[in-house]
Structures are given as C-alpha cells and as structure tokens.
C-alpha positions in Angstrom: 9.0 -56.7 149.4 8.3 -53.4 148.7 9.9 -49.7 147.5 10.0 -46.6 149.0 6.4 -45.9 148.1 4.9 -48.5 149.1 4.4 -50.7 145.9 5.1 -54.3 145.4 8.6 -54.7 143.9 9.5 -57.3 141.3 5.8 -58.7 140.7 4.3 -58.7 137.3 0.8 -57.4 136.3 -2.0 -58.7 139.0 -3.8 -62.2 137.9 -7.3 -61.3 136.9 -9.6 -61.4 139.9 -12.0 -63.8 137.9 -9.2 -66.1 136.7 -9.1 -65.2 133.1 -6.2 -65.0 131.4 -5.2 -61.8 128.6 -5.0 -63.0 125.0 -3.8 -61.6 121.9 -5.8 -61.7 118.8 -4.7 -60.2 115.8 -4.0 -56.8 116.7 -6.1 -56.8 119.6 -6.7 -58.2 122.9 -9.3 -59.6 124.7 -9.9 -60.5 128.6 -10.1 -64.4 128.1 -10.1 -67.2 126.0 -13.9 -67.0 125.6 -14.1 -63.9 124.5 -11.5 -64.4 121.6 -13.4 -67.4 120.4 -16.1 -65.4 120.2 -14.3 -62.9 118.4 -13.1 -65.3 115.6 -16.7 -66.5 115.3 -18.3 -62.9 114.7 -15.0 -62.4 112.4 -16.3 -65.8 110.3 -19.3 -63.9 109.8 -18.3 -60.7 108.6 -16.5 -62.6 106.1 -19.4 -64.8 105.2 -21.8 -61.7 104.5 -23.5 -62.2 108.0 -22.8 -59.1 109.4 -21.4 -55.9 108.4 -18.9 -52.8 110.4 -17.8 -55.7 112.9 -16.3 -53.2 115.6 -13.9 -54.3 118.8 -14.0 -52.8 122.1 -15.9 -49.4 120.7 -16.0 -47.0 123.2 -19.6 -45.2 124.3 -19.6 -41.7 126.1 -22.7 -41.7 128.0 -24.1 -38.2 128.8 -27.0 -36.5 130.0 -27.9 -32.8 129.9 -24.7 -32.5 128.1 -22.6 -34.3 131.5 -20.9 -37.2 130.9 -21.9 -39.7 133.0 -19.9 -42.7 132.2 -18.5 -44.6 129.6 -19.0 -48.0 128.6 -17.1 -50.6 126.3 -18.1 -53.3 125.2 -16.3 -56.1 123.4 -18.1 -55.7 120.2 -19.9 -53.4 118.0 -21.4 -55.1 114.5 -24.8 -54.2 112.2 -26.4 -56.9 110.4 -27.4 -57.0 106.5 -30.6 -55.2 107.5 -28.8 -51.9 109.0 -29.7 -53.5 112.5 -26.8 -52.0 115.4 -26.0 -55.0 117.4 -23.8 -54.4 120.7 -22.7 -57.3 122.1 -20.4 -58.3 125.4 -19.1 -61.2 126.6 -19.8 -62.1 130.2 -19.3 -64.5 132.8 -22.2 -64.4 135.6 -19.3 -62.8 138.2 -18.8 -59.8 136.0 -21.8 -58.7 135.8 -21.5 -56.5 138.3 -23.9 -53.7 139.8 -21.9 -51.0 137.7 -21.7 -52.6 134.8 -25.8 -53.5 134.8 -26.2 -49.8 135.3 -24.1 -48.8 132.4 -25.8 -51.3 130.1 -29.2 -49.8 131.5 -28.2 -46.0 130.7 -26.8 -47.2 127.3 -30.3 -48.2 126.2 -32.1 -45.6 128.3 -30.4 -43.0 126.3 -29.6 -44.6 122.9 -32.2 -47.3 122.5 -29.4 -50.0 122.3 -30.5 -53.2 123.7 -26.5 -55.1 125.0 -26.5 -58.7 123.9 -24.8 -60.4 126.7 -23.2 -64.1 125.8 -21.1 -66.5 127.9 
C-alpha cells in the first residue's frame, strides 16, 4: 500500500540490509549487537586506566585543497596511556564496502591515522 507520493504506508523503519539489529547503549546507539559488546569492552578499559578520551561515533571531515571530500565515522575514537590516537570500527566482511575502503584510505592519506578494523 502506498500514499499519494509514492511511499510505503504503515511500515516501520527498513530491516538493516546486513541483518543487524539497532541497540541502545547508554546514551548511544550502535548498529548491532557486536558492536555494543565491543563498546562495553573499550568502556572496561577506560575505566581500568587502559585507555584514555574513549570517543563514540566521532565524526571526520575529510578535505583536500580546502574541499571537503567526504566524511567518515567511525564507531570509536580512544588514545592510549602513551598519547597514541587509536581509531577503531567495527566491521563485518559485507560492510566493507568499496566506499567505505576508500574513506579509510583518505583518512590516513591525509591524517596519518591507521583505522583498526575488528569483527
């Protein structure tokens, strides 16, 4: 069924294409299950001493020549005791798409900032 312009009437939000499922943590969100496990795990560690700044979902501009190019944002942002930036998203091998590899590969072209992927 549908409404005068065309849209799907009555249907919630589309199932994600990959079959994860949205989940609250805290007061964020996070694509899947997974990835809020993870989340608690790097939170573990911030309180330990492990890891310092712990960031979620920080957003990157990506420029060049003063254009932006793209953004990217991955799910976490942290720095270890040593001052070490550590960037890290979680990924499933179907995600990893050709846009996403070339984000990650501008992000370190320009910044130096090597993406951590885990699964």
């Amino acid at each position: 069924m549908t409404d005068a312009a065309g849209l799907g009437v009555g249907r919630g939000r589309q199932p994600n294409k990959y079959g994860a499922r949205r989940v609250e943590h805290g007061d964020h969100t996070h694509d899947s299950e997974g990835e809020r496990s993870y989340c608690y795990v790097l939170q573990q560690r911030e309180r330990l001493g492990g890891l310092r700044a712990l960031a979620v979902h920080p957003i990157y501009i990506l420029t060049v020549n003063g254009q932006k190019v793209c953004s990217l944002v991955p799910d976490w942002e942290y720095h270890l005791p040593d001052g070490t930036q550590v960037v890290v998203d979680f990924k499933s091998p179907p995600t990893r798409t050709p846009v996403w590899r070339l984000k990650v590969k501008l992000l370190e072209a320009l910044t130096g900032i090597r993406m951590q992927v885990v699964e």
